[in-house]
N, C-alpha and C positions, 0 to 999 in steps of 0.2 A: 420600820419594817412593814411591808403591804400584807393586809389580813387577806391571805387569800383564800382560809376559811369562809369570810363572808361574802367572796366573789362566787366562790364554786357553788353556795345556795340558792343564786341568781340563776345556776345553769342549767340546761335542759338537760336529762340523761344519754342525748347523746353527746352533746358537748362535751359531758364527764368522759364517756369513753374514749372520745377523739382524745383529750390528754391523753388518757394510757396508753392507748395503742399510736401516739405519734410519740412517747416521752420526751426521745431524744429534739423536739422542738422546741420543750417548754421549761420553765427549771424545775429546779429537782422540790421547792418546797412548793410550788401551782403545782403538780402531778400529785403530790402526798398527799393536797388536801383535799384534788379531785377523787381520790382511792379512798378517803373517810369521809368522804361525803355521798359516796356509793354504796360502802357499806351502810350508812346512815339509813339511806332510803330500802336500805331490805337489795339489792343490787349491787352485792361485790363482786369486781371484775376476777376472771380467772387469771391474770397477769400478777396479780397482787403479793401470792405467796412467793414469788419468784422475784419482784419487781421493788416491793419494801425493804427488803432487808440494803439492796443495794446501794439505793434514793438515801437512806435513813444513814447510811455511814458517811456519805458522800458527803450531806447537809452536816452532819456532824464533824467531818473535817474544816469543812468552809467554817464552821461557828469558832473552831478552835485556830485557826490562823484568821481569824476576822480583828484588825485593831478593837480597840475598848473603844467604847462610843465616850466622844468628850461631854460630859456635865453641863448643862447648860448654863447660863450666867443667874445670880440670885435674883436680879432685878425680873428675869421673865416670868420667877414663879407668882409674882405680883400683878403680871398681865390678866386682863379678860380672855379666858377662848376665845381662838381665831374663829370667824363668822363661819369658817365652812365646817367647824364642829361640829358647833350648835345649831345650823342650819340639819334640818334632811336633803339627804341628797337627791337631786333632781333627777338621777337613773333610777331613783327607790322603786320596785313595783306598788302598784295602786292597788288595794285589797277593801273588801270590805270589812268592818273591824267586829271583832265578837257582839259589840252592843250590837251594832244593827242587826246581824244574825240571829239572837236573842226576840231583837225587836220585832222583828219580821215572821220568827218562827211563832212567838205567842199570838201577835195581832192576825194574823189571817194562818198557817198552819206550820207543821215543821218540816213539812215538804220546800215550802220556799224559804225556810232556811237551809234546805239541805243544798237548793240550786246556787244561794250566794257562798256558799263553803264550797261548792266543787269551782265555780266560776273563778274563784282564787287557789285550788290548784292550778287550774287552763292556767291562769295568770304563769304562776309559777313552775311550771313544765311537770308537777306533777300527777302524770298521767295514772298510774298505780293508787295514788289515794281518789281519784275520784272510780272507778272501778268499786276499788272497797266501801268508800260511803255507797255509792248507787246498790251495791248488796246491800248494805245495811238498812239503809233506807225500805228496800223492798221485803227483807224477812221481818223489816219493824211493821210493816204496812198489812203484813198477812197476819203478824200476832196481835196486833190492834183488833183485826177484824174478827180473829177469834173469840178474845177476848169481848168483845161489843154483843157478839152472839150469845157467849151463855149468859153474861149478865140481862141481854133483853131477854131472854130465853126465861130468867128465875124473877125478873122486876117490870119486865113490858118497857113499855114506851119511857118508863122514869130513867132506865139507864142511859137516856139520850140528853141526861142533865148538861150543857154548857162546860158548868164545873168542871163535871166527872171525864169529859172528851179533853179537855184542858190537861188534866192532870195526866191521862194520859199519855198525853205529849210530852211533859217535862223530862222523863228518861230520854226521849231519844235529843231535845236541847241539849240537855245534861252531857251528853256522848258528843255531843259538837266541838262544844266550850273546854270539856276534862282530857278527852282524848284522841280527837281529830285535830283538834287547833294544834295541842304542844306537840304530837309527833308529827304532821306534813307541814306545820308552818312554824312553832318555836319563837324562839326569838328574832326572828328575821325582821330585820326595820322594813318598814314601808310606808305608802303613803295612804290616808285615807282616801277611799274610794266613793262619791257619791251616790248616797241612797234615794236620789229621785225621783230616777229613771225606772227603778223595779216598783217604788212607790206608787207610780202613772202605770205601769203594765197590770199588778195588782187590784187596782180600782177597775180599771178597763177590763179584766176577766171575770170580777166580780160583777160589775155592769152588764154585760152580753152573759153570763150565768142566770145571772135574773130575768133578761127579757127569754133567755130562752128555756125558763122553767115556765114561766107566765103565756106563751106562746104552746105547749106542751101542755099545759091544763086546761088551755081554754079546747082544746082535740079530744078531751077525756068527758065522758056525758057530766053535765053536774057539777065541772069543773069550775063555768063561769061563773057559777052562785060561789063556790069556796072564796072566788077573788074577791068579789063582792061583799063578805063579811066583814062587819068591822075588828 
């Protein structure tokens, strides 16, 4: 039987509604699963209360005149999986996978972890979780900076420990990994995505950050003695 649970996670939300509102094109268990997988994403279609009950009897006659599927022979349960089991599928979307998000949010900030989780909704057509992360992200950014204030506010300059900005960060990682990954992405198989290319973009903004801190202080009186300290 085709999972068309796992087809309909592949699909863009309009694609889910073209099922519903075309039904009569597609069969009646692709429209069920495009309807639970709409409510899935927070977007159930207004056709649904009208449109399940009908779909859901229909499929249930088909199962109940459907023959018994024949047993298959003892010998095959001795077989290896067929290669395109075990294989990934080469349709799988390419995502970046939690580690490098982890890896990327602690090595340089949890802002570019926050751009490799929404760049895997893009992937994914889910438009609505990157909205919610870019919120999140943004009320995480204003309470960080509160936070930084009253601690330099009651400790000075020491609250700008490394450490303590680190730690920081760990909640909003934390919300990546616990609650953004398993609700917009879940179990969905995919492929790993290469971390390179943001690795080279990274460096590169980190590089041009420095020449134009150092370009910026040498314009400040006194600035070109600070560079020159060992």
């Amino acid at each position: 039987m085709e999972d068309y649970a796992a087809k309909m996670q592949l699909k863009s939300d309009a694609a889910l509604r073209e099922y519903v509102t075309g039904y009569a094109q597609y069969r009646d268990e692709a429209v069920l699963a495009a309807l639970a997988e709409l409510r899935r994403r927070d977007q159930p279609a207004p056709e649904e209360t009208e449109l399940r009950p009908l779909l859901e009897a229909v499929v249930r006659q088909q199962q109940a005149t459907a023959p018994a599927p024949t047993p298959p022979p003892e010998r095959a349960a001795a077989k290896p999986p067929a290669a395109e089991e075990t294989e990934l599928d080469p349709n799988a979307p390419t995502l970046y996978t939690p580690g490098v998000i982890v890896l990327f949010s602690v090595l340089f900030h949890f802002i570019t972890g926050a751009i490799l989780l929404a760049l895997n909704f893009k992937t994914l057509g889910r438009s609505r979780a990157i909205w919610g992360l870019g919120a999140f992200v943004l009320a995480y950014i204003v309470g960080e900076l509160l936070v930084m204030r009253l601690l330099m506010a009651r400790y000075g300059t020491g609250a700008l420990d490394p450490l303590l900005v680190a730690a920081l960060n760990l909640p909003a990682i934390l919300a990546y990994i616990l609650w953004f990954w398993p609700r917009y992405v879940g179990t969905h198989r995919f492929r790993s995505r290469s971390w390179l290319l943001p690795l080279l973009i990274c460096f590169v903004v980190i590089a041009v950050l420095q020449m134009l801190m150092v370009y910026l202080l040498k314009q400040v009186p006194g600035g070109a003695q600070l560079l020159q300290r060992p």
